[in-house]
Backbone as CSV, one residue per row, in Angstrom:
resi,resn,N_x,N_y,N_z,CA_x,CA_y,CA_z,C_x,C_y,C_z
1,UNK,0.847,-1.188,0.000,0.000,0.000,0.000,0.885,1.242,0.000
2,UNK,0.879,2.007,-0.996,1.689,3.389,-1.351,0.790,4.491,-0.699
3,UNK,1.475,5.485,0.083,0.807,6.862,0.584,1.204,8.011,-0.109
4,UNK,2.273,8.216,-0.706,2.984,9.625,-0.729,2.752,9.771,-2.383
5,UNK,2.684,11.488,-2.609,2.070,12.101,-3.638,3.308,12.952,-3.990
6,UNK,4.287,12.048,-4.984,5.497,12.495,-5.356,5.863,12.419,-6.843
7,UNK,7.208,12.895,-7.230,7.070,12.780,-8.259,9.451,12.022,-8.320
8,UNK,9.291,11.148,-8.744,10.920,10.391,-8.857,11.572,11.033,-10.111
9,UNK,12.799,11.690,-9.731,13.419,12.316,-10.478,14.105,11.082,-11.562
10,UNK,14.377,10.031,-12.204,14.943,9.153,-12.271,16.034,9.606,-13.159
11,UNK,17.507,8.970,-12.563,18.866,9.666,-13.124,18.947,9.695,-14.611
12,UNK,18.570,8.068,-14.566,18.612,7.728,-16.077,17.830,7.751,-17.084
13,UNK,16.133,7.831,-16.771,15.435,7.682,-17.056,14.777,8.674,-17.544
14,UNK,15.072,9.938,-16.859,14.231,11.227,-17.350,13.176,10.761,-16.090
15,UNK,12.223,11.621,-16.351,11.376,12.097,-15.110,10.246,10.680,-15.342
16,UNK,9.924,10.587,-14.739,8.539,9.670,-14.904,7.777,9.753,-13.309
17,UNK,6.516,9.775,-13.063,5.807,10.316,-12.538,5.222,8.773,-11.698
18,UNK,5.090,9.268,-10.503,5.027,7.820,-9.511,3.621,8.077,-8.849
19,UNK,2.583,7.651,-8.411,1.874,7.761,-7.437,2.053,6.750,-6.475
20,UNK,1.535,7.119,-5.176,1.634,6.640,-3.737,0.236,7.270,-2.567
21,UNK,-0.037,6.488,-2.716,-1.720,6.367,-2.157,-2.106,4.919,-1.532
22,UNK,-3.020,5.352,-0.757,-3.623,3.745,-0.270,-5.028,3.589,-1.159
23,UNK,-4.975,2.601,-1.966,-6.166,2.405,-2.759,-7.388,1.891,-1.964
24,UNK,-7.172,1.843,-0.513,-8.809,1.080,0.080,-9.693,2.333,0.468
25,UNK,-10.545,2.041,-0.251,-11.499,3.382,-0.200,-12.814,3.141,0.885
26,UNK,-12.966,3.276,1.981,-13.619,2.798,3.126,-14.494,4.074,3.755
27,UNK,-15.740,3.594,4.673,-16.006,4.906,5.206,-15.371,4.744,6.600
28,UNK,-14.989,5.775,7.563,-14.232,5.507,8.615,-15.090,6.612,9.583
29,UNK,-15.243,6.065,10.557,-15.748,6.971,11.828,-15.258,7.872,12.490
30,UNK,-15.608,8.673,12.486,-14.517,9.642,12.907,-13.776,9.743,14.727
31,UNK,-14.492,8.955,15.319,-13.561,8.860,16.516,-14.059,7.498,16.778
32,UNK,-13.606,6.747,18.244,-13.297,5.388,18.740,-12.271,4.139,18.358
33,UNK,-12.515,3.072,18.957,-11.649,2.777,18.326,-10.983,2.112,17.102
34,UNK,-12.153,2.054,16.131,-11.845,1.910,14.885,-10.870,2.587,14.381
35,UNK,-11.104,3.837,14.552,-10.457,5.160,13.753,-8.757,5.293,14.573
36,UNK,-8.302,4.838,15.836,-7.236,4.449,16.689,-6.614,3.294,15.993
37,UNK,-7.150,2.247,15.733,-6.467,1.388,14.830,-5.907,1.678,13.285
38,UNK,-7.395,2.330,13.051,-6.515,2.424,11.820,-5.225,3.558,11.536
39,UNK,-5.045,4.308,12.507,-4.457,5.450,12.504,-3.008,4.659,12.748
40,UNK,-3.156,3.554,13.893,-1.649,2.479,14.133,-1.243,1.907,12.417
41,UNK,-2.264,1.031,12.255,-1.862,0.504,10.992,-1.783,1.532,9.581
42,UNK,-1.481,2.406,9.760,-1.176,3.857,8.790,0.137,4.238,9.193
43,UNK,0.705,3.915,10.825,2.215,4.466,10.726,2.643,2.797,10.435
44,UNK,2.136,1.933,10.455,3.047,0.494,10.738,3.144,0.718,8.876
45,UNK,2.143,0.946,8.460,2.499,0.832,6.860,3.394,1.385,6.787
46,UNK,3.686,2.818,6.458,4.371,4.142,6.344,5.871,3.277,6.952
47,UNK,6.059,2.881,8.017,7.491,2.826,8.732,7.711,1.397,7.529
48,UNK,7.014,0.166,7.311,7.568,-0.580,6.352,7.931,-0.069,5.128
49,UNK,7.329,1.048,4.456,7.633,1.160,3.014,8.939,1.645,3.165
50,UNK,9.204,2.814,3.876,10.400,3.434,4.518,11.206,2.467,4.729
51,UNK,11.285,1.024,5.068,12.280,-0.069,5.567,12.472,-0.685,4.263
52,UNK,11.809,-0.939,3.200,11.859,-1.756,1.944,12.993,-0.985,0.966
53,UNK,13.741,-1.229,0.917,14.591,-0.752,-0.244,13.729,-0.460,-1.673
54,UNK,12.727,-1.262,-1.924,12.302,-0.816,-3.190,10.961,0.148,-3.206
55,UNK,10.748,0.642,-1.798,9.408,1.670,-2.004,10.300,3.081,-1.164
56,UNK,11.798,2.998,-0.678,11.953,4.146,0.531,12.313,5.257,-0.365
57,UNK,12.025,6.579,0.373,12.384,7.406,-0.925,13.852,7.720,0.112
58,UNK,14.596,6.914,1.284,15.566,7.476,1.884,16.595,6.885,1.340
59,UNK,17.785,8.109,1.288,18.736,7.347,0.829,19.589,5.921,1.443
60,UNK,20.360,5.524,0.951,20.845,4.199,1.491,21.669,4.280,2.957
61,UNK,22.345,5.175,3.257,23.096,5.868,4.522,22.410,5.596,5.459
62,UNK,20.465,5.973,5.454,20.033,6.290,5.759,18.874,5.527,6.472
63,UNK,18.614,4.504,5.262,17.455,3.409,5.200,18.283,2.626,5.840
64,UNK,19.120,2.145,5.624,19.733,1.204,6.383,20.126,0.948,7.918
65,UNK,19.716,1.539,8.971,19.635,2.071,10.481,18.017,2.641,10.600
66,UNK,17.161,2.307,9.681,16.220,3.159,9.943,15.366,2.086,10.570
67,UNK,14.306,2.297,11.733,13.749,2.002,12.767,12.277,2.631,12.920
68,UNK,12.171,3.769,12.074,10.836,4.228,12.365,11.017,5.590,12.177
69,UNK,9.425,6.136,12.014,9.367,7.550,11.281,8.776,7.867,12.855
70,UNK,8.783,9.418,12.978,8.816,10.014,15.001,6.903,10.227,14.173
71,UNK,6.260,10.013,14.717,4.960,10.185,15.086,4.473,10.965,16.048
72,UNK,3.369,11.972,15.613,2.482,12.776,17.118,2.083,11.330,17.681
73,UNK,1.328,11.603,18.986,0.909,10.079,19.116,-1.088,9.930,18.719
74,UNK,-1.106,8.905,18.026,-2.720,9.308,17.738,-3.343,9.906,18.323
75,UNK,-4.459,10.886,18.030,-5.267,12.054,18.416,-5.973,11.679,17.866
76,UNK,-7.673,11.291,17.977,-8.549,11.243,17.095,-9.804,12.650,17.210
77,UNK,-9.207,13.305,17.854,-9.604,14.812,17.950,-8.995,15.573,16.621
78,UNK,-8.507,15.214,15.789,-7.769,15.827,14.786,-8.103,14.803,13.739
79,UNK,-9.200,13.946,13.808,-10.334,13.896,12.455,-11.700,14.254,12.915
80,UNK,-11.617,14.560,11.713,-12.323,15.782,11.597,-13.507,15.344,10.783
81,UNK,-15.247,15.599,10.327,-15.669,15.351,9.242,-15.829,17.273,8.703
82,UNK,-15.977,17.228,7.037,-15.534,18.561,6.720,-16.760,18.666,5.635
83,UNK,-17.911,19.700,5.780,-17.985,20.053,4.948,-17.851,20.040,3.608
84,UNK,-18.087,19.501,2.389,-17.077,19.687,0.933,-18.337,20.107,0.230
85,UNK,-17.223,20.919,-0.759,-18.449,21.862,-1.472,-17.459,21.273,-2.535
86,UNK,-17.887,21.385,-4.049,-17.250,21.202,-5.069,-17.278,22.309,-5.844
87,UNK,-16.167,22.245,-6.915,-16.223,23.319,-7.224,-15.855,23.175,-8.776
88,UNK,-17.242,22.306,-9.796,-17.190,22.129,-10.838,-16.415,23.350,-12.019
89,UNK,-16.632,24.482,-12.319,-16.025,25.373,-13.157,-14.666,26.193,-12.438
90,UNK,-14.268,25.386,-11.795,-12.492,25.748,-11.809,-11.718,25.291,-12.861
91,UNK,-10.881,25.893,-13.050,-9.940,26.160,-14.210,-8.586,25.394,-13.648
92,UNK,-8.074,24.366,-14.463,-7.196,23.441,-14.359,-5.938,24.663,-13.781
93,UNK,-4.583,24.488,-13.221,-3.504,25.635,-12.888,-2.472,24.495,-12.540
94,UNK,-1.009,25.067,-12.375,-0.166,24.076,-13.030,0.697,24.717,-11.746
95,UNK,0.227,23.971,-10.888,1.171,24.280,-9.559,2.469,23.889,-9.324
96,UNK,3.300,24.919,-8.601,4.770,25.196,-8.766,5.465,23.402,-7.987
97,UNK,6.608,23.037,-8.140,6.583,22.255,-6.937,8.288,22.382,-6.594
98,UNK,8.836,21.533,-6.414,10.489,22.415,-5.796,11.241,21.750,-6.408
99,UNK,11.192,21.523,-7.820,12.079,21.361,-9.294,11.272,22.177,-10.176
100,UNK,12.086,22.652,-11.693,11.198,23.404,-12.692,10.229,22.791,-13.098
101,UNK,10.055,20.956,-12.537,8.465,20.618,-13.270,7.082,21.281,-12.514
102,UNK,6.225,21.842,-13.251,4.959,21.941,-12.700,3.771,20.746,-12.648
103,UNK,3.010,20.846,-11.754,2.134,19.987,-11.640,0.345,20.300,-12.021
104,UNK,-0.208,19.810,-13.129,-1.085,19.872,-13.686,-2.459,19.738,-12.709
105,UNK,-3.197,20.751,-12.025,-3.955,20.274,-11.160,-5.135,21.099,-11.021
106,UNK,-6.200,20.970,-10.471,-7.693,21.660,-10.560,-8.354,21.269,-9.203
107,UNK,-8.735,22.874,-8.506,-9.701,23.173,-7.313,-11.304,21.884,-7.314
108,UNK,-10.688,20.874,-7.111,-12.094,19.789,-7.176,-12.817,20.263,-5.887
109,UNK,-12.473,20.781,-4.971,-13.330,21.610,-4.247,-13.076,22.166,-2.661
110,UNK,-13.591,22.371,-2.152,-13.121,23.224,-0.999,-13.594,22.736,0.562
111,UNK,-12.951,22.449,1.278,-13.208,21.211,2.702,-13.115,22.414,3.923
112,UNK,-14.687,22.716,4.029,-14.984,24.010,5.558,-15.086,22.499,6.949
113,UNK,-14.386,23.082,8.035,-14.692,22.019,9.308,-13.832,23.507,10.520
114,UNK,-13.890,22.681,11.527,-13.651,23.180,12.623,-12.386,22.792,13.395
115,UNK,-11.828,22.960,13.786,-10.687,22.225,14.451,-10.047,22.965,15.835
116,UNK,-10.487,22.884,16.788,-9.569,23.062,17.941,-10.681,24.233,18.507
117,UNK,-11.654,24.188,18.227,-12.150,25.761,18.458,-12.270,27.046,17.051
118,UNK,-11.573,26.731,16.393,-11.532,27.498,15.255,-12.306,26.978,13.717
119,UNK,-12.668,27.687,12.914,-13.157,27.126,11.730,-11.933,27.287,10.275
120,UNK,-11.662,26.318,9.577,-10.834,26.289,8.297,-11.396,25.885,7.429
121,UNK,-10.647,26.156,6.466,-11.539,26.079,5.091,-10.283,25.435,4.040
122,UNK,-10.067,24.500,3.275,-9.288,23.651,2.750,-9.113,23.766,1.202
123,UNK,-8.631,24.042,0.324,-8.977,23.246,-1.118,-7.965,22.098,-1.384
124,UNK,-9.211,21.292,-1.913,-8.604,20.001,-2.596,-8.605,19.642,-3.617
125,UNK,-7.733,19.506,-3.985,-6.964,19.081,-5.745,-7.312,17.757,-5.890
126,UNK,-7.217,17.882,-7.520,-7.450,16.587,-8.250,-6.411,16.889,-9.169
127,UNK,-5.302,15.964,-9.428,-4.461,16.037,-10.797,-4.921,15.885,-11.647
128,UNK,-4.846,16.393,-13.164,-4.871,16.219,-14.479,-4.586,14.807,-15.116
129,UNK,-3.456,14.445,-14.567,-3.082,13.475,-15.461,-3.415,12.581,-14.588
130,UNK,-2.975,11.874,-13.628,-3.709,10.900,-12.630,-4.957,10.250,-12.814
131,UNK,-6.143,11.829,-13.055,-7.543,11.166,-12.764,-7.893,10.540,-14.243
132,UNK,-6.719,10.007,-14.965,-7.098,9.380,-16.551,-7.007,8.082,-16.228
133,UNK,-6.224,7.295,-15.186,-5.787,6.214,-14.959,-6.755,5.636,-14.074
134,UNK,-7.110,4.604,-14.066,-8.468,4.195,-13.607,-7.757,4.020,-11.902
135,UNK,-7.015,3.902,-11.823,-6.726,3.310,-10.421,-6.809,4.553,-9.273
136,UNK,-6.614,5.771,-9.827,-6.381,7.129,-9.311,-7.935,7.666,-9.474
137,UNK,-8.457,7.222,-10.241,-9.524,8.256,-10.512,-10.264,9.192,-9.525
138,UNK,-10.585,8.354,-8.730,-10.844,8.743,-7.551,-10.281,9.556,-6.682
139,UNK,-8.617,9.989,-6.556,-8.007,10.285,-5.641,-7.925,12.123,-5.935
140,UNK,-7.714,12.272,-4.501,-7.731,14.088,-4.530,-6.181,14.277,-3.316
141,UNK,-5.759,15.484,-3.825,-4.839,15.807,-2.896,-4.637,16.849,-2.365
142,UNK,-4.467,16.528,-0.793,-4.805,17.422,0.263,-3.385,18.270,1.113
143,UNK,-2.920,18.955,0.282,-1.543,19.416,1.003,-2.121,20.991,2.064
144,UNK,-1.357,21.022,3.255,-1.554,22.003,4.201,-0.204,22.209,5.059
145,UNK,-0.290,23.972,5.149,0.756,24.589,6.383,-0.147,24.931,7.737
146,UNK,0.676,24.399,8.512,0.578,24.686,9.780,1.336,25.672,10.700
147,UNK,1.246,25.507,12.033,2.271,26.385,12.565,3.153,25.460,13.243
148,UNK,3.184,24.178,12.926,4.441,23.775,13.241,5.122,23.139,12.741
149,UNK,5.085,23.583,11.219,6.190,23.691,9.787,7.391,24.680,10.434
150,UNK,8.678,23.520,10.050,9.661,24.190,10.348,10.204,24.300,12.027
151,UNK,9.130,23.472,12.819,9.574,23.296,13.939,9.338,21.505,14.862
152,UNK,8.126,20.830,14.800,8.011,19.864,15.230,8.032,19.007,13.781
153,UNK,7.498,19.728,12.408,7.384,19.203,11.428,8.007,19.771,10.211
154,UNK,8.192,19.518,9.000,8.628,19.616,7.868,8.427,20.841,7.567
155,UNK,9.080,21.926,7.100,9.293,22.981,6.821,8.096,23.560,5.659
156,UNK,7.918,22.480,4.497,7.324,22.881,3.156,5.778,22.224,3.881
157,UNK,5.279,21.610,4.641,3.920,21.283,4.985,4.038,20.330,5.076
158,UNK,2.749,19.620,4.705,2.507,17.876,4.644,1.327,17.979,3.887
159,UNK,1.049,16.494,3.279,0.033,15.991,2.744,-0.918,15.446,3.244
160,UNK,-1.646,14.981,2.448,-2.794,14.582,3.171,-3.713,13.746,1.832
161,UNK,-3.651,12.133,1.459,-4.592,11.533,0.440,-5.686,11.396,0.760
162,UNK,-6.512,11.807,-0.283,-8.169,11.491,-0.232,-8.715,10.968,-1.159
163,UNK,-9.910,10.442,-1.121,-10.420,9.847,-2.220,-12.180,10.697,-1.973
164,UNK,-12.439,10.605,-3.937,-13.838,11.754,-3.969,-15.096,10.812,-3.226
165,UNK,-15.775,11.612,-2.168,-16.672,11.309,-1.155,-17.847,11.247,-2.415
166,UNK,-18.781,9.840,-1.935,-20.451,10.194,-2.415,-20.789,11.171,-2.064
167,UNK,-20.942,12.133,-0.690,-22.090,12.932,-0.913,-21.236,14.429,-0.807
168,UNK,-21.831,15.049,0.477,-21.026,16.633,0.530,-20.603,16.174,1.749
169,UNK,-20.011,15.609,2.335,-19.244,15.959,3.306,-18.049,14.576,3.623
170,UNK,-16.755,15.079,4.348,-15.302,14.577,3.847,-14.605,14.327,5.154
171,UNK,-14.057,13.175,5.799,-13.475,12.909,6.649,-12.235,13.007,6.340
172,UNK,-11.416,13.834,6.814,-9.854,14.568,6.910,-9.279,14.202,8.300
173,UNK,-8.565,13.315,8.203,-7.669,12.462,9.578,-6.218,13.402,9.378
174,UNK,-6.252,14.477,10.280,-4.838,14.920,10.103,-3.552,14.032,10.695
175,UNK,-4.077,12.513,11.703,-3.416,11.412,11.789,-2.572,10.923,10.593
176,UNK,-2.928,11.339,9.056,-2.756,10.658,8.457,-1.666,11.592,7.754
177,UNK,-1.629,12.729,8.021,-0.532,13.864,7.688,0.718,13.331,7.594
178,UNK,1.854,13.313,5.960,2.953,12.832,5.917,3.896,14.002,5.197
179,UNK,5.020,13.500,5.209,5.629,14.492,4.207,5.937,14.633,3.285
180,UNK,6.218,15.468,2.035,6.242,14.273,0.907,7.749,14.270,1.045
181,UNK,8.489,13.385,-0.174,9.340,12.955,-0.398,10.870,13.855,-0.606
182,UNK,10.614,14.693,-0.750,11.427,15.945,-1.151,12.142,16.017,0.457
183,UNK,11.254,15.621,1.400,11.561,16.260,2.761,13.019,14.632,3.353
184,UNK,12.633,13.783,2.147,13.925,13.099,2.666,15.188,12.951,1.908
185,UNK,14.691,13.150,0.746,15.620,12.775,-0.558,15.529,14.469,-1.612
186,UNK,16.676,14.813,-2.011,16.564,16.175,-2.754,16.242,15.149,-4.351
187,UNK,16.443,14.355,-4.632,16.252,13.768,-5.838,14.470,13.954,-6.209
188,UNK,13.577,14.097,-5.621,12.366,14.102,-5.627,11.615,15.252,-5.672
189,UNK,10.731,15.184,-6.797,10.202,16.630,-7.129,8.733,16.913,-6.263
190,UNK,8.595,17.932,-5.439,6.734,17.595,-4.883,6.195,18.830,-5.071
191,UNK,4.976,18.625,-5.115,4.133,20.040,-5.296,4.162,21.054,-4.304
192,UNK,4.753,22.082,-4.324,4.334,23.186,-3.121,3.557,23.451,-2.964
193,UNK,3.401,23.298,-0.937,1.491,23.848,-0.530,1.139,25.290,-1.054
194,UNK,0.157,25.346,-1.552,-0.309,26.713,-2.070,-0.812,27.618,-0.377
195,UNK,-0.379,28.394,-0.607,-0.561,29.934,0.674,-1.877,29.332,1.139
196,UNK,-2.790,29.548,0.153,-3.878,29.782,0.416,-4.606,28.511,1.623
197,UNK,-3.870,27.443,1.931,-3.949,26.251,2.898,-3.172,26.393,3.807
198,UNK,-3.319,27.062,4.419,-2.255,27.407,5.303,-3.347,27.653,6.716
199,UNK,-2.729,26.942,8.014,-4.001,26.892,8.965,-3.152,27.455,10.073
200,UNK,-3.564,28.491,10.995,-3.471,29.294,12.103,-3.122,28.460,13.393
201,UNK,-2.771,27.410,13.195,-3.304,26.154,14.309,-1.890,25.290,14.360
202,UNK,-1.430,24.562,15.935,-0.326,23.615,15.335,-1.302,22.117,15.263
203,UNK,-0.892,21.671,14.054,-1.796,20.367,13.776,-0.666,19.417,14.771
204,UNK,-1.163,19.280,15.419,0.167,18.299,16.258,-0.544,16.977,16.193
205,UNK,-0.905,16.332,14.972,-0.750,14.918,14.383,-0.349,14.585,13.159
206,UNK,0.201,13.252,12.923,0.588,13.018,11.461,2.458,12.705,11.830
207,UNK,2.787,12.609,10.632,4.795,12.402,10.600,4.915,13.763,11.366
208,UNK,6.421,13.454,11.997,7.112,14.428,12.491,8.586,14.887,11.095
209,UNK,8.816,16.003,11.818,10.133,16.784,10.567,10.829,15.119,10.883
210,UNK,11.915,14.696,9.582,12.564,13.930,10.058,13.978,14.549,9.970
211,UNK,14.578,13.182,11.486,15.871,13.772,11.614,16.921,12.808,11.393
212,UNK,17.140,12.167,10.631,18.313,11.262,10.674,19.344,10.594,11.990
213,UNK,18.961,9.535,12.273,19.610,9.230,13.539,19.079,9.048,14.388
214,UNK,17.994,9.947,14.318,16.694,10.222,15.722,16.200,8.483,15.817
215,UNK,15.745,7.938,14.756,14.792,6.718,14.431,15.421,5.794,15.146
């Protein structure tokens, strides 16, 4: 099961474009202990792909002593169900990411919820090229800044995979918050969070910044 929404620079290969997502598309409750388990078996995944030589995006120095990614510890106060409004006549935009490739992507719609006392408001992307491939079709991507980018966590934000809900409203597990790939390996191209997702709040769940050695 793949999570991360990256893109593999390949040396030899020229660029070719990877997805990393969990394809089980489930409804999930938003608190007890269903939603506690699955939040365990989301870092137990995450820490194996990271251990496999053929899914880690860490380098070899690196993977090789590696033991585990630092985790908030589950919070199921930080899923959330959200509001989703869609937002059919948005205009496709070709978001920047931290190589000269851009990423082909469109406002599929906008995720209002509450969190901590406060109210946020989200947009969530759908790629261009992705939603052609039957296996993706479904999938939307949820990148966000916090306020503790650059201090408990990854400097450029974190992600967040979703898949398009039946009706109007969207369960957002910030448990499930990772980083992308860029944040371990410079070989890897990822989309930069757009300003406009940027939340007033420290999301203190999901991956922690990583530190080499720490694990």
């Amino acid at each position: 099961m793949r999570y991360l929404y990256v893109i593999l620079l390949l040396l030899v290969l020229g660029c070719k474009e990877k997805k990393y997502h969990s394809e089980n598309k489930v409804d999930i409750p938003a608190n007890g202990s269903t939603a506690l388990g699955e939040i365990l078996e989301f870092q137990k995944k995450m820490n194996q792909e990271f251990k496999d030589p053929e899914s880690s995006p860490l380098p070899d120095r690196y993977r090789m002593d590696f033991n585990g990614l630092s985790f908030f510890q589950p919070d199921t106060t930080y899923r959330v169900v959200a509001k989703f409004v869609r937002t059919p006549e948005a205009v496709p935009f070709m978001m920047p990411t931290t190589t000269d490739r851009k990423s082909k992507e469109v406002t599929y719609g906008v995720a209002y919820f509450s969190l901590k006392g406060e109210q946020y408001q989200l947009e969530v992307y759908q790629n261009q090229e992705l939603m052609l491939e039957e296996k993706y079709k479904d999938y939307l991507f949820l990148p966000f800044l916090d306020e503790t980018n650059g201090e408990e966590t990854y400097s450029g934000g974190r992600y967040i995979d979703l898949s398009i809900p039946d009706g109007d409203s969207l369960i957002i597990d910030f448990n499930r918050a990772y980083n992308p790939y860029c944040a371990y390996n410079k070989k890897y191209s990822c989309p930069i969070v757009p300003t406009v997702n940027s939340m007033s709040v420290k999301v203190m769940a999901g991956v922690k910044a990583f530190m080499p050695g720490d694990n």
